[in-house]
N, C-alpha and C positions, 0 to 999 in steps of 0.2 A: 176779060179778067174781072172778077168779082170785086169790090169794096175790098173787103178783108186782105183779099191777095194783094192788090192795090198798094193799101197803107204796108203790107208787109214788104213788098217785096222793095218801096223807095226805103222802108229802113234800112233792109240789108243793104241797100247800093251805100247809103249811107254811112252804114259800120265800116263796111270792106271799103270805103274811101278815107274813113281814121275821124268822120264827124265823132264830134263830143256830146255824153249829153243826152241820146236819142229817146225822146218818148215818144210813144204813138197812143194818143186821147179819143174811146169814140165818143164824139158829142151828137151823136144823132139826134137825140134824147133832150138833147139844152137847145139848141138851136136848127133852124131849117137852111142853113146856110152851106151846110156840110154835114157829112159822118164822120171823116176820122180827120185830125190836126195830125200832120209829125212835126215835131218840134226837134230841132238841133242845134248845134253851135260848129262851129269854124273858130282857128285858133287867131285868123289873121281875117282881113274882108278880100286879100288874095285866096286864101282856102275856102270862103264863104261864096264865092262867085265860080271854084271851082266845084264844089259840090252840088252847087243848085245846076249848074252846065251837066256835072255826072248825072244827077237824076234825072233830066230832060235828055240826054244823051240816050240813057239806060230804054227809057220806056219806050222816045221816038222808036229805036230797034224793033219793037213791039209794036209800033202803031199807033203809039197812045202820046199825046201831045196835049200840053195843056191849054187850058182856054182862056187863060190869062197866066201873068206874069208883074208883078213890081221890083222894084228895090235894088233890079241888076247895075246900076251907074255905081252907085257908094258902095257894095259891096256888106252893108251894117245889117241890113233885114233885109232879105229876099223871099217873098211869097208868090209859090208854084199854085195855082189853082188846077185841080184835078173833076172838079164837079163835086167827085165823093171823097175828093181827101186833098184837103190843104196842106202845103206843106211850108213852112216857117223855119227857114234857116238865118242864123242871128251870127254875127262877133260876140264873144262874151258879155260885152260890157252893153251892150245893146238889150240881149239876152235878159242880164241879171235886172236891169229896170224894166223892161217891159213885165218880165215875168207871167205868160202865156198861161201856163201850167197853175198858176194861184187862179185867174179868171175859167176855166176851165174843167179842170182838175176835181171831181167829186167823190173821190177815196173807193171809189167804183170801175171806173170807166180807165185807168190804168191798161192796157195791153201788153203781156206781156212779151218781150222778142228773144224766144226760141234760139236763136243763134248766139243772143249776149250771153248764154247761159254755158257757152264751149268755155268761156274765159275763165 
């Protein structure tokens, strides 16, 4: 699976599990760390430990297993390392201070996700 498919396809498991919030940032371009950041939220750090479970759930099916992992004890910031796509799932309040998307974020590099657009 390609990068692009990659960051798309943990969104969508993302939406269809009621994460808040979803952006998908490519920062290929800012940094060699990564290509694409998803960013999400979790309403609780119980819903925040079940969604990061969902997207490693989703891809293992597929093959695809991350190469790292933080954050799963507190349930506040969990970050999936994928190689080519980090993924960053937050509690709100975690979320709103870190604010991922202001260090990131260059009025370009937006993704948009096809599926948020049924709503």
């Amino acid at each position: 699976m390609d990068q692009d498919s990659l960051a798309l396809k943990i969104a969508k498991v993302l939406y269809d599990k009621k994460a808040l919030d979803i952006k998908v940032l490519h920062v290929g371009h800012l940094t060699v760390i990564t290509d694409y950041m998803v960013i999400a939220s979790g309403r609780s750090a119980l819903q925040v430990k079940a969604l990061a479970d969902d997207v490693e759930d989703a891809l293992a099916a597929e093959g695809i297993f991350p190469r790292a992992k933080e954050g799963t004890g507190e349930g506040r910031w969990i970050v999936e390392d994928y190689t080519s796509v980090l993924v960053h799932i937050f509690h709100p309040e975690d979320r709103e201070f870190y604010h991922l998307e202001r260090l990131w974020e260059d009025g370009q590099n937006l993704i948009e996700l096809p599926f948020a657009q049924e709503d």
